[in-house]
DSSP file (Angstrom, degrees, kcal/mol; ACC not computed):
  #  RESIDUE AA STRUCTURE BP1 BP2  ACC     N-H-->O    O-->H-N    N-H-->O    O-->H-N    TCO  KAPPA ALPHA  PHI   PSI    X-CA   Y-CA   Z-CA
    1    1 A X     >        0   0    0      0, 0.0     4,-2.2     0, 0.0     3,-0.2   0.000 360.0 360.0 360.0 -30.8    0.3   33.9   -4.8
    2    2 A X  H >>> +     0   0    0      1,-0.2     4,-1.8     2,-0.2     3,-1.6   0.955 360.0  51.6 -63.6 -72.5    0.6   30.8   -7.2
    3    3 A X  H 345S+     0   0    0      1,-0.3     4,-0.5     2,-0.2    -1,-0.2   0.650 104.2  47.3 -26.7 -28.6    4.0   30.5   -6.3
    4    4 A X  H 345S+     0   0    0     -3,-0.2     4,-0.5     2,-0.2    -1,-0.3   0.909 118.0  51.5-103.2 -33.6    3.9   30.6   -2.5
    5    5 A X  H XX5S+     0   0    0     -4,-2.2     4,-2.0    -3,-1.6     3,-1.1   0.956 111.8  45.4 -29.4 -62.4    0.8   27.7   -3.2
    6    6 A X  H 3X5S+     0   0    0     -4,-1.8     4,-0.7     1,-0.2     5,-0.4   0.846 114.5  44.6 -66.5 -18.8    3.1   25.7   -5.4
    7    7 A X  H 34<S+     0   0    0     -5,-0.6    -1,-0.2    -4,-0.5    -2,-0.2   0.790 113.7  56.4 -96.5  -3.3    6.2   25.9   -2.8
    8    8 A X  H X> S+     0   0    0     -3,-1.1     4,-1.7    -4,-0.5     3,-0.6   0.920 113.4  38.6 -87.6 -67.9    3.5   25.0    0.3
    9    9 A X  H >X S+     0   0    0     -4,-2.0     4,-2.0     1,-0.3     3,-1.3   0.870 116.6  45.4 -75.9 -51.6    2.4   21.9   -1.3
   10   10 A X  H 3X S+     0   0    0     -4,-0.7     4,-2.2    -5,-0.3    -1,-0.3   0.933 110.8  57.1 -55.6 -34.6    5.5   20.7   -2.6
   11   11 A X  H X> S+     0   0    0     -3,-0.6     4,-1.5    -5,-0.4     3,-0.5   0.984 107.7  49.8 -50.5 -49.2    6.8   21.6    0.9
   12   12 A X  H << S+     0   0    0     -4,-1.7     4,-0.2    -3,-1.3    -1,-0.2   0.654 109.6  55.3 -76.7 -16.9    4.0   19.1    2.1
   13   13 A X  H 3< S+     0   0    0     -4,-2.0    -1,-0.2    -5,-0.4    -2,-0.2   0.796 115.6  30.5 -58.0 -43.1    5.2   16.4   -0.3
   14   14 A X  H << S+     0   0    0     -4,-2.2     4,-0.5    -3,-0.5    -2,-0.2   0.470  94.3  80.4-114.1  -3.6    8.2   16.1    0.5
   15   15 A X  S  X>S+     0   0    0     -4,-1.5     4,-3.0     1,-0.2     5,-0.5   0.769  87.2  64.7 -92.3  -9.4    8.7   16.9    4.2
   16   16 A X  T  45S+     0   0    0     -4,-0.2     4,-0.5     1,-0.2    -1,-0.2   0.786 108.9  49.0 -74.1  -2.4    7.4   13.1    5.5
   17   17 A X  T  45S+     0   0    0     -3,-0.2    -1,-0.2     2,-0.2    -2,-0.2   0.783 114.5  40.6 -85.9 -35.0   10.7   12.2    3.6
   18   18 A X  T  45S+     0   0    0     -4,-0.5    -2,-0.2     1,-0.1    -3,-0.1   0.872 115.3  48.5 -64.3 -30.5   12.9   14.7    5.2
   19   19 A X  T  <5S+     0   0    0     -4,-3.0    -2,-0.2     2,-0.1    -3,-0.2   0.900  85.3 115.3 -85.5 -37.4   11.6   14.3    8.4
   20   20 A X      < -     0   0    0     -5,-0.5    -3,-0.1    -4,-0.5     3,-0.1   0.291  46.0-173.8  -9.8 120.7   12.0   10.8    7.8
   21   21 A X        +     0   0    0      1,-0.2     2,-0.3     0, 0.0    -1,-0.2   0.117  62.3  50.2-133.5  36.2   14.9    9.6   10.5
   22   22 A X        -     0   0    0      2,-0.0     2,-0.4     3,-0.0    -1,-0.2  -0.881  59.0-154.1-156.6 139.6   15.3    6.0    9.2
   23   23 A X        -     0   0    0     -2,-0.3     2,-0.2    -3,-0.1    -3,-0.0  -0.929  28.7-123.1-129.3 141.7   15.9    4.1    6.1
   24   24 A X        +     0   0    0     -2,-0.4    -2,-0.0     1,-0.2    -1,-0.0  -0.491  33.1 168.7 -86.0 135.3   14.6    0.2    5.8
   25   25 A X        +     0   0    0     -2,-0.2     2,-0.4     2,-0.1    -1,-0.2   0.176  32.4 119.4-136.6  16.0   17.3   -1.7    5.1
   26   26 A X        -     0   0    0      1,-0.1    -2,-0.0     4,-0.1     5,-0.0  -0.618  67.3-112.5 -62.9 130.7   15.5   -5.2    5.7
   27   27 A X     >  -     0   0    0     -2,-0.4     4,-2.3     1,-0.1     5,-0.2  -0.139  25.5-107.0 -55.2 167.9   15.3   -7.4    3.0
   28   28 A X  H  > S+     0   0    0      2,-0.2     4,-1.6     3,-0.2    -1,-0.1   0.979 128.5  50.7 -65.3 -53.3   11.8   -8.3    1.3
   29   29 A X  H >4 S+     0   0    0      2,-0.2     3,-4.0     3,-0.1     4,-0.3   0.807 105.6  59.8 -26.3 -99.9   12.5  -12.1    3.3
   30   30 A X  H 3> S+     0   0    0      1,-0.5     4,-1.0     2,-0.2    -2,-0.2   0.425 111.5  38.4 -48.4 -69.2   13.1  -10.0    6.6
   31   31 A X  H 3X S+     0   0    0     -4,-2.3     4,-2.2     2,-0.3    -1,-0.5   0.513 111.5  50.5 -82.1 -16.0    9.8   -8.6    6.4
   32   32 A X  H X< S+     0   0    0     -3,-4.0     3,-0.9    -4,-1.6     4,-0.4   0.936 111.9  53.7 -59.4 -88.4    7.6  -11.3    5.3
   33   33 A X  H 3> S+     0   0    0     -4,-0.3     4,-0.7     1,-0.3    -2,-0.3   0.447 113.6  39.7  -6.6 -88.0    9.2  -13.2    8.0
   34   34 A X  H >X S+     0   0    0     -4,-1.0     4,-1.1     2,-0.2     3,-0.6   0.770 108.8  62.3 -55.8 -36.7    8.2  -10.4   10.5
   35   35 A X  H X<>S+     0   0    0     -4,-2.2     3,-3.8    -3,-0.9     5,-0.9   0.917 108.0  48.5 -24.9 -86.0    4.6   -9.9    8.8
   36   36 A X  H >45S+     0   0    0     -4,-0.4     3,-0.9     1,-0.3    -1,-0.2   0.534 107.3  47.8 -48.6 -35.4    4.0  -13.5    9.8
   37   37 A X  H <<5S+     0   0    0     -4,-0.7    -1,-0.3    -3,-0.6    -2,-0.2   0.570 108.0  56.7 -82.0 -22.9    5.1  -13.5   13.2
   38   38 A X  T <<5S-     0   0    0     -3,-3.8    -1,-0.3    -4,-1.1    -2,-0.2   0.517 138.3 -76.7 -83.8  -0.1    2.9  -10.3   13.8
   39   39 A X  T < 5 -     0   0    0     -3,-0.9    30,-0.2    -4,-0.4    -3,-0.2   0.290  54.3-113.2 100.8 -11.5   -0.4  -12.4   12.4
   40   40 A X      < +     0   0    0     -5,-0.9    29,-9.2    -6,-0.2     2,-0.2   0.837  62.9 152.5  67.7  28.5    0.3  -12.3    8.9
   41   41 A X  E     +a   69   0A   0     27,-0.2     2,-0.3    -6,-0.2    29,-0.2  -0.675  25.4 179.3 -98.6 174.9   -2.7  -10.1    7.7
   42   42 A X  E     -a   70   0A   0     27,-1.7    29,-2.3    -2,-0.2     2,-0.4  -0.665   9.4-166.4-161.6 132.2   -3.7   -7.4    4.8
   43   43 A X        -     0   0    0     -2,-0.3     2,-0.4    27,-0.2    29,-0.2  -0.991  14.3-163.7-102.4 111.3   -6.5   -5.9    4.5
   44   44 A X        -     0   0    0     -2,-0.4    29,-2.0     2,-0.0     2,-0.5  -0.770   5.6-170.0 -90.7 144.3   -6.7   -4.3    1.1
   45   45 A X  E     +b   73   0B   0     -2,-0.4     2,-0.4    27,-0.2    29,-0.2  -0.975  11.9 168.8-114.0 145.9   -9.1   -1.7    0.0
   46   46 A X  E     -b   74   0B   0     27,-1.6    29,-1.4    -2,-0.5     2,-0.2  -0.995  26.4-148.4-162.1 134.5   -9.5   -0.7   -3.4
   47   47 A X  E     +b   75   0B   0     -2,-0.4     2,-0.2    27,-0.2    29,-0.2  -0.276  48.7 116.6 -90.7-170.4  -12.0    1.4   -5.3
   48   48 A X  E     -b   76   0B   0     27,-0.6    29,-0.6    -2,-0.2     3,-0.1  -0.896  64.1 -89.3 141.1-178.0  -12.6    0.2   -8.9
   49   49 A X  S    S+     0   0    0     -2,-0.2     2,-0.3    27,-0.1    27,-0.1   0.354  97.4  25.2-122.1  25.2  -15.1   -1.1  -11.0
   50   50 A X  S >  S-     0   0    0      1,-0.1     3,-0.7     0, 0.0    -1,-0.1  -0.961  71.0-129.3-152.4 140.0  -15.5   -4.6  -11.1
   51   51 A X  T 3  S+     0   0    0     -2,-0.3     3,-0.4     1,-0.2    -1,-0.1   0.889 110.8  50.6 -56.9 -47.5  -14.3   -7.3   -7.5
   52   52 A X  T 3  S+     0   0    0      1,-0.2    -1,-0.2     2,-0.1     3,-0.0  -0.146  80.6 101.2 -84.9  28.4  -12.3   -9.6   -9.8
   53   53 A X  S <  S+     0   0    0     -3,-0.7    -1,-0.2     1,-0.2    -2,-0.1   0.487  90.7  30.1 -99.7   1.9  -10.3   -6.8  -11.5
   54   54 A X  S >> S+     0   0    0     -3,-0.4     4,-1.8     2,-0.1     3,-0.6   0.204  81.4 110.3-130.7   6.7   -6.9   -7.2   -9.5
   55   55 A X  T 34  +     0   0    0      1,-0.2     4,-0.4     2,-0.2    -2,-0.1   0.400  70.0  66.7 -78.4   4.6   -7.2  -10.7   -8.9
   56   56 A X  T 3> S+     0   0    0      2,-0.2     4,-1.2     3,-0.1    -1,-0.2   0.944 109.9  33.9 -75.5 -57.2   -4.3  -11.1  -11.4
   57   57 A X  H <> S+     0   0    0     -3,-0.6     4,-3.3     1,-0.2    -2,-0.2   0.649 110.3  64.1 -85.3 -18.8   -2.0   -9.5   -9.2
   58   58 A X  H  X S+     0   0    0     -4,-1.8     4,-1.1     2,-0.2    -1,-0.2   0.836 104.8  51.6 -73.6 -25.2   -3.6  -10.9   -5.8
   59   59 A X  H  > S+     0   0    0     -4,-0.4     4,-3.2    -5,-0.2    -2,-0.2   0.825 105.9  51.0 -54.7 -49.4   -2.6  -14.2   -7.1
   60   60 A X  H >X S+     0   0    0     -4,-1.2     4,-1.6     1,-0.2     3,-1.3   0.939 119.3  44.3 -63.2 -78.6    1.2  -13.0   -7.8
   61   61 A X  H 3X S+     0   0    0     -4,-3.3     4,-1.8     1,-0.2    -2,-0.2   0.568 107.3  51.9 -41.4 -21.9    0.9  -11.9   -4.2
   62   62 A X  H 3< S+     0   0    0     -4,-1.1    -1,-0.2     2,-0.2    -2,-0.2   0.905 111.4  46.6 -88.9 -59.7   -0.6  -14.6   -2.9
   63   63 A X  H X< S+     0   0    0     -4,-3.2     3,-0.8    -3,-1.3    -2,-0.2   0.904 114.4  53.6 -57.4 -37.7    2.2  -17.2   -4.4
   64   64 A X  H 3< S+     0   0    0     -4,-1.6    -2,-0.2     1,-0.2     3,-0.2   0.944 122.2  22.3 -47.0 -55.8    4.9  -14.8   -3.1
   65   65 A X  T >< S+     0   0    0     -4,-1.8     3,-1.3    -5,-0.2    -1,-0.2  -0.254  75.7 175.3-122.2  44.9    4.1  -14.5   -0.1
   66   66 A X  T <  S+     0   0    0     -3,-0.8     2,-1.0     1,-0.2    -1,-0.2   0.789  77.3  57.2 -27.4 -56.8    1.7  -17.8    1.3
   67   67 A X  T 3  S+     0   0    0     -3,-0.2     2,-0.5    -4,-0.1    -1,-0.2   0.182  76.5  97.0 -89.4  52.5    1.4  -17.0    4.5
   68   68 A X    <   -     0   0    0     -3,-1.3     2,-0.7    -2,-1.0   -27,-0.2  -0.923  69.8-137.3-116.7 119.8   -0.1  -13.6    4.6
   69   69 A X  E     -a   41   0A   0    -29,-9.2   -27,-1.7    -2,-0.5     2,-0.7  -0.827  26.5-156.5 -93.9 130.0   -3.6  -13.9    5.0
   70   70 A X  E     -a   42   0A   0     -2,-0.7     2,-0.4   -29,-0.2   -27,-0.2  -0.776  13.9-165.6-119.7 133.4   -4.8  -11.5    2.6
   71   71 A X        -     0   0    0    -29,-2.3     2,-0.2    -2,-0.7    -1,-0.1  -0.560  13.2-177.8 -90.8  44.2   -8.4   -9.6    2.7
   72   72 A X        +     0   0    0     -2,-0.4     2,-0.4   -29,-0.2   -27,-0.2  -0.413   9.7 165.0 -73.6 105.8   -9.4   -7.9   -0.5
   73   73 A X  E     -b   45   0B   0    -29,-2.0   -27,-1.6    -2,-0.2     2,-0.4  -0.952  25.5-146.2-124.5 160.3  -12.7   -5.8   -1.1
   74   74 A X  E     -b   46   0B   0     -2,-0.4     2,-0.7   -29,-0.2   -27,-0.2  -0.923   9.9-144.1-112.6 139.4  -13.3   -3.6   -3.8
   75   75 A X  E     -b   47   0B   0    -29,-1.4   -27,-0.6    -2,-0.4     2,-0.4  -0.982  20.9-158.0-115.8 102.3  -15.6   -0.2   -2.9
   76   76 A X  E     -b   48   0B   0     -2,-0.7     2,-0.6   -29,-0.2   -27,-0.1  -0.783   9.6-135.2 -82.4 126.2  -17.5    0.1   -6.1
   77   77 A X        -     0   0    0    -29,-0.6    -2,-0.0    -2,-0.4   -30,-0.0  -0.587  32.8-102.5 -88.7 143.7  -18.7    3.9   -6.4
   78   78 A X        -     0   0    0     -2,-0.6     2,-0.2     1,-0.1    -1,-0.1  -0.200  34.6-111.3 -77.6 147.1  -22.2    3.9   -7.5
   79   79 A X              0   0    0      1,-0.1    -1,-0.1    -3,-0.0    -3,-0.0  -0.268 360.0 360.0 -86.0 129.6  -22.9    4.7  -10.9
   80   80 A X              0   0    0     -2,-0.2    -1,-0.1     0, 0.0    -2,-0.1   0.610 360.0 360.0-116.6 360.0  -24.7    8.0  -12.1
């Protein structure tokens, strides 16, 4: 019975990859480009524990990619 558990979930890992019937072959450009022309949001959500704990790497993003307007909240879970 483990076995036929362990070969359903890996089956359920792996089939949005099989079924997959296209491979992106845009460059990182091509798609900021089209981000922007679509409205040039993200909305992140991110649990954690602190607001300012990714702001390192929202920064990287933020220089990469300027015109992305980018949304960030953190969903702190409350503490027990």
């Amino acid at each position: 019975m483990k076995r036929l558990i362990t070969i359903l979930i890996t089956l359920i890992l792996i089939m949005p990859n099989v079924l997959a019937n296209t491979i992106e072959t845009r460059s990182l450009d091509e798609l900021y480009a089209e981000a922007v022309k679509e409205g040039g949001q993200l909305i992140l959500r991110a649990g954690g524990d602190k607001d300012d704990q990714a702001d390192y790497y929202l920064d990287m993003f933020k220089k990469r990619f300027p015109k992305i307007k980018l949304t960030h909240s953190v969903c702190n879970s409350p503490k027990k």
